[in-house]
N, CA, C and O atoms as a DFTB+ gen file, in Angstrom:
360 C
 N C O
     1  1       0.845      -1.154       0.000
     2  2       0.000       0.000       0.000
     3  2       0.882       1.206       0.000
     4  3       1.922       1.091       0.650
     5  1       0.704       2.121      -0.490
     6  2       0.664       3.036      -0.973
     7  2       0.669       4.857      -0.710
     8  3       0.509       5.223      -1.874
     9  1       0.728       5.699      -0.165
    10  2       0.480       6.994       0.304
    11  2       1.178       7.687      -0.372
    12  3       2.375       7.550      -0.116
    13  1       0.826       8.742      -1.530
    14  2       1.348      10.039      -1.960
    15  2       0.810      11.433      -2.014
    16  3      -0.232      11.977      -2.380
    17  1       2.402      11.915      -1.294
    18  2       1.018      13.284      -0.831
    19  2       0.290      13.510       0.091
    20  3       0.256      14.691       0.436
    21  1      -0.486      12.632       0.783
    22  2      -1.243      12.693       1.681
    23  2      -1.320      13.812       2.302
    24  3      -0.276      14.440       2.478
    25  1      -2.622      14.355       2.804
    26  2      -2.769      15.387       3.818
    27  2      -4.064      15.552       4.160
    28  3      -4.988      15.255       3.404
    29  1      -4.251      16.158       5.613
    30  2      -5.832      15.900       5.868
    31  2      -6.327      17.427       6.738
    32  3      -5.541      17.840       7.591
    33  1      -7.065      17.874       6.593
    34  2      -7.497      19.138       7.122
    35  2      -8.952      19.079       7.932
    36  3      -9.998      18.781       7.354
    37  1      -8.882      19.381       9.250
    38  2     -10.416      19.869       9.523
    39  2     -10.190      21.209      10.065
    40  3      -9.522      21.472      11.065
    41  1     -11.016      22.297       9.061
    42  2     -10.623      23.645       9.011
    43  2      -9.068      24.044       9.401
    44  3      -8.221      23.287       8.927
    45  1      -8.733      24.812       9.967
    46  2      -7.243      25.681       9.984
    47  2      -6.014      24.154      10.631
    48  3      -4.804      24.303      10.459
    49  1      -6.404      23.191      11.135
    50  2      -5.846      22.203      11.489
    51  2      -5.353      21.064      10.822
    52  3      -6.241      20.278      10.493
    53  1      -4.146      20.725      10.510
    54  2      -3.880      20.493       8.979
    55  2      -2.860      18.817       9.739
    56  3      -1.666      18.852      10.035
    57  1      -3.651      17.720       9.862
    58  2      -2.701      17.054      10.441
    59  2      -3.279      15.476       9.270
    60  3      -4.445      15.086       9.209
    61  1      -2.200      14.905       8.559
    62  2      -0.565      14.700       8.704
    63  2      -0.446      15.724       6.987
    64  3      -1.302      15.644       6.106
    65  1       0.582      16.439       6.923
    66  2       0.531      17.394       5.921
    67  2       1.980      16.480       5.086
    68  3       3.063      16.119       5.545
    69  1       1.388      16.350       3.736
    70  2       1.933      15.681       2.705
    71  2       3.131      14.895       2.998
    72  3       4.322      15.181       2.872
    73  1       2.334      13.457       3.569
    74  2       2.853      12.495       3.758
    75  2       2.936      11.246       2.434
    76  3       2.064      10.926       1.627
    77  1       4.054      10.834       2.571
    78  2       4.059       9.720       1.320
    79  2       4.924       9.100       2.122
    80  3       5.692       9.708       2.867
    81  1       4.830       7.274       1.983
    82  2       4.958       6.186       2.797
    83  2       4.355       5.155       1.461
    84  3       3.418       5.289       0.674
    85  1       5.366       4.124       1.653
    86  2       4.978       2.554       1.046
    87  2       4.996       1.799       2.229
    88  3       5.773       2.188       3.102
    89  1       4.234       0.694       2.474
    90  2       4.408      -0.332       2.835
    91  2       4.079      -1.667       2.256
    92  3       2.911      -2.056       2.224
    93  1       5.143      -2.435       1.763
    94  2       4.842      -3.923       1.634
    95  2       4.651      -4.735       2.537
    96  3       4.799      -4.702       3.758
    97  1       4.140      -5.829       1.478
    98  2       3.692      -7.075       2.120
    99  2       4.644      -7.881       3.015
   100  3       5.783      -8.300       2.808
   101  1       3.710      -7.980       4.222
   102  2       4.761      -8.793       5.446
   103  2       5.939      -7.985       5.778
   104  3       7.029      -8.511       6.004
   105  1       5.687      -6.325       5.825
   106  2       6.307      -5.346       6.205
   107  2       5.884      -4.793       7.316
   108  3       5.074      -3.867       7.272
   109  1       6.329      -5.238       8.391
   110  2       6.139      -4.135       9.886
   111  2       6.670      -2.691      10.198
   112  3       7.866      -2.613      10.478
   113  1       5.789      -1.327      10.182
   114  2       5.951      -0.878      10.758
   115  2       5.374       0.182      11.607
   116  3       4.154       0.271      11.470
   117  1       5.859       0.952      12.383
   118  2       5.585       1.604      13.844
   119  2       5.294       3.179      13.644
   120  3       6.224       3.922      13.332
   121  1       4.061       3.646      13.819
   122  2       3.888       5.009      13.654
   123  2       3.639       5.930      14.763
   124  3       2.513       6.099      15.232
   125  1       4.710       6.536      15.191
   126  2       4.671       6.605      16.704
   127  2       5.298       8.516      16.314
   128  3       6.063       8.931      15.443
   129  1       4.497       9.277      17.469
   130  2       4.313      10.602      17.419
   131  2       3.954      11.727      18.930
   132  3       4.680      11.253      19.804
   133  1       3.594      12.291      19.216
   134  2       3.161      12.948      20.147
   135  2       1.842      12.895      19.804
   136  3       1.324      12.566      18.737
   137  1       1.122      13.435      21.339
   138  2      -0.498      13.541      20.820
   139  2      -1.057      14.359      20.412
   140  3      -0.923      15.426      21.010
   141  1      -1.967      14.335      19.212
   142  2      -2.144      15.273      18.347
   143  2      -1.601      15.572      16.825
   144  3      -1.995      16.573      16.226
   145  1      -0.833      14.808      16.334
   146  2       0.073      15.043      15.257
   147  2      -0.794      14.225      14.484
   148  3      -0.105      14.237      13.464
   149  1      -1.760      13.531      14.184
   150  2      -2.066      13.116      13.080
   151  2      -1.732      11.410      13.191
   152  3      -2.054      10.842      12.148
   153  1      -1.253      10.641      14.061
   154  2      -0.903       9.049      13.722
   155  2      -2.178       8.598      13.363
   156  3      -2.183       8.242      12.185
   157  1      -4.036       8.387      14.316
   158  2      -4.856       8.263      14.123
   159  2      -5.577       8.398      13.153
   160  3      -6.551       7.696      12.881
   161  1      -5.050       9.560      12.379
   162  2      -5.819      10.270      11.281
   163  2      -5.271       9.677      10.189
   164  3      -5.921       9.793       9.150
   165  1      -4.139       9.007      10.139
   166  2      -2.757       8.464       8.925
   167  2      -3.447       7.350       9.121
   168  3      -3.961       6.847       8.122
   169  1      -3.575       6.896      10.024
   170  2      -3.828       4.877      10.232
   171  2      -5.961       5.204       9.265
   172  3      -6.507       4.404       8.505
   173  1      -6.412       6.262       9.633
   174  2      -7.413       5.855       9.200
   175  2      -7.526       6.476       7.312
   176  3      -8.407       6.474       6.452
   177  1      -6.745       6.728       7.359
   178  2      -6.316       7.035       6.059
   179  2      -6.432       6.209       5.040
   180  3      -7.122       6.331       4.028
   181  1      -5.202       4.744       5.589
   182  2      -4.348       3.843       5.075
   183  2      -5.548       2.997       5.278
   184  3      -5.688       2.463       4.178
   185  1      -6.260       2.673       5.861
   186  2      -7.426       1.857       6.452
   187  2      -8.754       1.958       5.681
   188  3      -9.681       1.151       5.616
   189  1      -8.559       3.454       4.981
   190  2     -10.061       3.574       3.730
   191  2     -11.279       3.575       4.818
   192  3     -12.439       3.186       4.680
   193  1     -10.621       4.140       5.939
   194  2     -12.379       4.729       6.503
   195  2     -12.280       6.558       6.406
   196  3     -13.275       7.270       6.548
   197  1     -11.551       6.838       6.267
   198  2     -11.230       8.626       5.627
   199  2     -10.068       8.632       4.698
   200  3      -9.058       7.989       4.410
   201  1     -10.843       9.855       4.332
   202  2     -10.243      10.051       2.815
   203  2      -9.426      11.336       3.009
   204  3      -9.806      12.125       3.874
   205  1      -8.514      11.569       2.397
   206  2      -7.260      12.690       2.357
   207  2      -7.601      13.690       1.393
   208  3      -7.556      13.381       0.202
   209  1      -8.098      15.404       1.902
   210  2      -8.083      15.886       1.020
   211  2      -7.054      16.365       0.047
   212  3      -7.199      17.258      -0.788
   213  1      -5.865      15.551       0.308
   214  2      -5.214      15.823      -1.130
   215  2      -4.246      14.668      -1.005
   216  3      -4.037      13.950      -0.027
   217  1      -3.636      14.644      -2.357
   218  2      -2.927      13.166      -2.504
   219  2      -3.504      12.205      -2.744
   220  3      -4.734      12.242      -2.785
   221  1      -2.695      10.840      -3.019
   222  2      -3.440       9.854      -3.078
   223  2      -3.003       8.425      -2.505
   224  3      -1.855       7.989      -2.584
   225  1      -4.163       7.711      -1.875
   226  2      -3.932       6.047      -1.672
   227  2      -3.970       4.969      -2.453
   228  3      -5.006       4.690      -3.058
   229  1      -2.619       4.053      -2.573
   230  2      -3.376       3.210      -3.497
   231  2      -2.477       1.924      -2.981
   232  3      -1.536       2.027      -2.194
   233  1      -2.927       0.738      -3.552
   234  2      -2.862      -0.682      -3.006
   235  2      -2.901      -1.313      -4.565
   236  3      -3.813      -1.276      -5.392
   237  1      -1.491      -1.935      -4.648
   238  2      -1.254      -2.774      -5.953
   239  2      -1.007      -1.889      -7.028
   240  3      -1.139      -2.161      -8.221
   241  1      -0.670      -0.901      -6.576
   242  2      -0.539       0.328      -7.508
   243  2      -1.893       0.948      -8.079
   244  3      -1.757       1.968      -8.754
   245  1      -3.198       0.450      -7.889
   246  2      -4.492       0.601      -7.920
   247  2      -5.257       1.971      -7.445
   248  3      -5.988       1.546      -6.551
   249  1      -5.465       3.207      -7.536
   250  2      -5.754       4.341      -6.774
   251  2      -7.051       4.182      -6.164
   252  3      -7.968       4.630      -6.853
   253  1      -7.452       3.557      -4.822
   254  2      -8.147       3.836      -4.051
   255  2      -8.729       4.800      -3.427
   256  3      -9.537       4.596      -2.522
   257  1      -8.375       6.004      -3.850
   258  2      -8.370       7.021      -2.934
   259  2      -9.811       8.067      -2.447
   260  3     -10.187       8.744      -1.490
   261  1     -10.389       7.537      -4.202
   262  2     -12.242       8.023      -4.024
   263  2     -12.854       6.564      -4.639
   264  3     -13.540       6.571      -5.661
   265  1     -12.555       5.391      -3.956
   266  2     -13.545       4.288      -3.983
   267  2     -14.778       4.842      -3.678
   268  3     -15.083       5.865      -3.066
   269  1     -15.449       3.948      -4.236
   270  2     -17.338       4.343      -4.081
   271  2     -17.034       3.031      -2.728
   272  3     -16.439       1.992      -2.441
   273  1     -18.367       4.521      -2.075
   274  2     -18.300       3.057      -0.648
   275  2     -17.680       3.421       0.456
   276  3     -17.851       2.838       1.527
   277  1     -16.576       4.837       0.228
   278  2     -15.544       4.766       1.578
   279  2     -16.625       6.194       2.034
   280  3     -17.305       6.687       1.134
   281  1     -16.688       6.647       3.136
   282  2     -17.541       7.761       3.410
   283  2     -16.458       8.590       3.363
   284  3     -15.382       8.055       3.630
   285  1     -16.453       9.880       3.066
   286  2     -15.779      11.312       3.288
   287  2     -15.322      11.968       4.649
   288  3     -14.350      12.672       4.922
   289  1     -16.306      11.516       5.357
   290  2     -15.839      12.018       6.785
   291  2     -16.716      10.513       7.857
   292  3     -17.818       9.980       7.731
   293  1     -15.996      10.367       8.475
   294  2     -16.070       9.984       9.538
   295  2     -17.740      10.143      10.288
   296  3     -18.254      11.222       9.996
   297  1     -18.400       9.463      10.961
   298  2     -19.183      10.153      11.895
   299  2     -19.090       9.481      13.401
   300  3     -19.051       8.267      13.600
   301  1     -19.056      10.687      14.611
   302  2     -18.763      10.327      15.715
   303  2     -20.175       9.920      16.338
   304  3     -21.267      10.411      16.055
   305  1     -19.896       8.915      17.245
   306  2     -20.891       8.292      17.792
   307  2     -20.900       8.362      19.194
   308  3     -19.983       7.709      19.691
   309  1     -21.635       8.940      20.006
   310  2     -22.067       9.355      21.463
   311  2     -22.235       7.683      22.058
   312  3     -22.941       6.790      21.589
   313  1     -21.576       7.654      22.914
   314  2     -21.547       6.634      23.762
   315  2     -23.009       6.545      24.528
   316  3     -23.338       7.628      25.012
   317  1     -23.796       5.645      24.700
   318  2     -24.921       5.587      25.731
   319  2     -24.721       4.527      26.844
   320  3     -24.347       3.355      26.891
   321  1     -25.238       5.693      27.919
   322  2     -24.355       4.801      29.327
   323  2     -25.254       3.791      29.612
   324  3     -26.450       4.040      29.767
   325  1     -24.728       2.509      29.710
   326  2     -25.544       0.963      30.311
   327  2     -25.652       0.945      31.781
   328  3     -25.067       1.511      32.704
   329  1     -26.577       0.123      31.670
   330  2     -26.402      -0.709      33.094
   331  2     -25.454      -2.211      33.079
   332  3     -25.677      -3.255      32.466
   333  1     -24.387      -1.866      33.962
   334  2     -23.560      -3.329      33.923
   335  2     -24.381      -4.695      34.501
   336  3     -25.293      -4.567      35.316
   337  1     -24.043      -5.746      34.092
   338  2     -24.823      -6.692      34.110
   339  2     -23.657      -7.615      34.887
   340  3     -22.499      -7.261      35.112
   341  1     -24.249      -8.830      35.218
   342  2     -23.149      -9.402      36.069
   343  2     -23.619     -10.703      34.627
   344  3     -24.484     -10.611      33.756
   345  1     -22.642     -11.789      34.909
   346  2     -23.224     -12.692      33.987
   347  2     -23.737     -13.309      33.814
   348  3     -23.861     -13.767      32.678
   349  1     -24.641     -13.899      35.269
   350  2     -25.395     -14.162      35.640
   351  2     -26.660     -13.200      34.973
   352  3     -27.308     -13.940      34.233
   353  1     -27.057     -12.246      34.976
   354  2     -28.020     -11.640      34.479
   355  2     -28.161     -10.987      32.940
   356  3     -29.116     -10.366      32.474
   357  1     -26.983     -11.310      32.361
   358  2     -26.644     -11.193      31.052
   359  2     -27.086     -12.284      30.204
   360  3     -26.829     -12.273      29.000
């Protein structure tokens, strides 16, 4: 897989700014940063659940980058608080 260019913006906040990265197959590696810099935003990048407004992803040399199917943004989901159950009552 693939990354050229890459970069991702929500308004004036510009995190990871034109990144390009290969990784092959049965290739390990470690994306490690301070908090806030964008690792989360790169992994969901590479992952095809957000899309980079600029640059491009691609896999097999294939440009993935506006697949039909991947959503544009993200949507956050509000946690709703449970009642814990023991397992007995589960």
């Amino acid at each position: 897989m693939e990354l050229r260019g890459v970069r991702k913006s929500y308004g004036a906040f510009k995190v990871p700014e034109d990144i390009s990265l290969s990784v092959y197959p049965g290739e390990l590696i470690i994306i490690r940063g301070r908090s806030g810099v964008g690792k989360t935003i790169l992994l969901n990048i590479m992952g095809l659940i957000d899309r980079p407004d600029k640059g491009r992803t691609l896999f097999d040399g294939v440009d993935v980058t506006n697949l039909e199917g991947i959503p544009s943004t993200k949507t956050h989901k509000n946690p709703l608080p449970q009642k814990l159950l023991t397992t007995l009552e589960s």
